[in-house]
C-alpha positions in Angstrom: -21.6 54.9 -63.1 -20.9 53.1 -59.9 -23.6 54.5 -58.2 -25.8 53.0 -60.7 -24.9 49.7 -60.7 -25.0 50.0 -56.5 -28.6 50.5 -56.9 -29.5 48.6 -59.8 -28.1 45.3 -57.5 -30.3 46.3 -53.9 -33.2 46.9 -56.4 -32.7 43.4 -58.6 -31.7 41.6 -54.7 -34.8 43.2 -53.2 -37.7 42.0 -55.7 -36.3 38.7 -55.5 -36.4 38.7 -51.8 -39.9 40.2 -51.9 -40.7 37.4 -54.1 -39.2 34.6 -52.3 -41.2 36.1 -49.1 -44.5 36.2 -51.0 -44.0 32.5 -52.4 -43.4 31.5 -48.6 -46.1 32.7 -47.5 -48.6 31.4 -49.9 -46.7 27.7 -49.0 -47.3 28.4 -45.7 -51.0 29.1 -46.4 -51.2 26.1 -48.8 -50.1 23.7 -46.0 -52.5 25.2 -43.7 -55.8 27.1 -45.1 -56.2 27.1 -48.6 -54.4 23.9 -49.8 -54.8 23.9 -53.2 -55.3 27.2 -54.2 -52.0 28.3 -51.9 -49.5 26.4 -53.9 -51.2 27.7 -57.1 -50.2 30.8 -56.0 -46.9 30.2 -54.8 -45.0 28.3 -57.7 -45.3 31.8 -60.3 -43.9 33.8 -56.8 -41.4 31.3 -56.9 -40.5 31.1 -60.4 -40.9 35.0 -60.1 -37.9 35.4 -57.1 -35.9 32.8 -59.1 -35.9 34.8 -62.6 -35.0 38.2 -60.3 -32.0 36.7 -58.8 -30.8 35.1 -62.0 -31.7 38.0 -63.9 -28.4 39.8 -65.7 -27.6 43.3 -65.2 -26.4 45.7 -67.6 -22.9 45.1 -69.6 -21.6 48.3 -67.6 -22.3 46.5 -64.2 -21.1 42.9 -64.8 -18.2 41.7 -63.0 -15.6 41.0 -65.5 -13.4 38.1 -65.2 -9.9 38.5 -66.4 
């Protein structure tokens, strides 16, 4: 069971990070090439990265608070 929530944590942690990553990039690329159509692209990565790090895990992986 512990194993479980191990990778269900790297796997949650690591779409968000690829998220955040692809929302940079299309910033960057807003500010420099493609203004408008950039920043289009980047706010959904963004909102994207932000729902996988906020996202809840299963009620057998929470941290419980005593």
């Amino acid at each position: 069971m512990k194993n479980i929530c191990i990778v269900e944590r790297i796997s949650k942690a690591s779409i968000g990070v690829f998220f955040l990553f692809v929302a940079s990039g299309f910033m960057l690329s807003g500010i420099t090439v493609l203004p408008l159509f950039g920043f289009l692209l980047a706010v959904p990565a963004l909102l994207a990265s932000i729902y996988f790090f906020s996202a809840h895990l299963n009620k057998s992986c929470e941290i419980e608070v005593e």
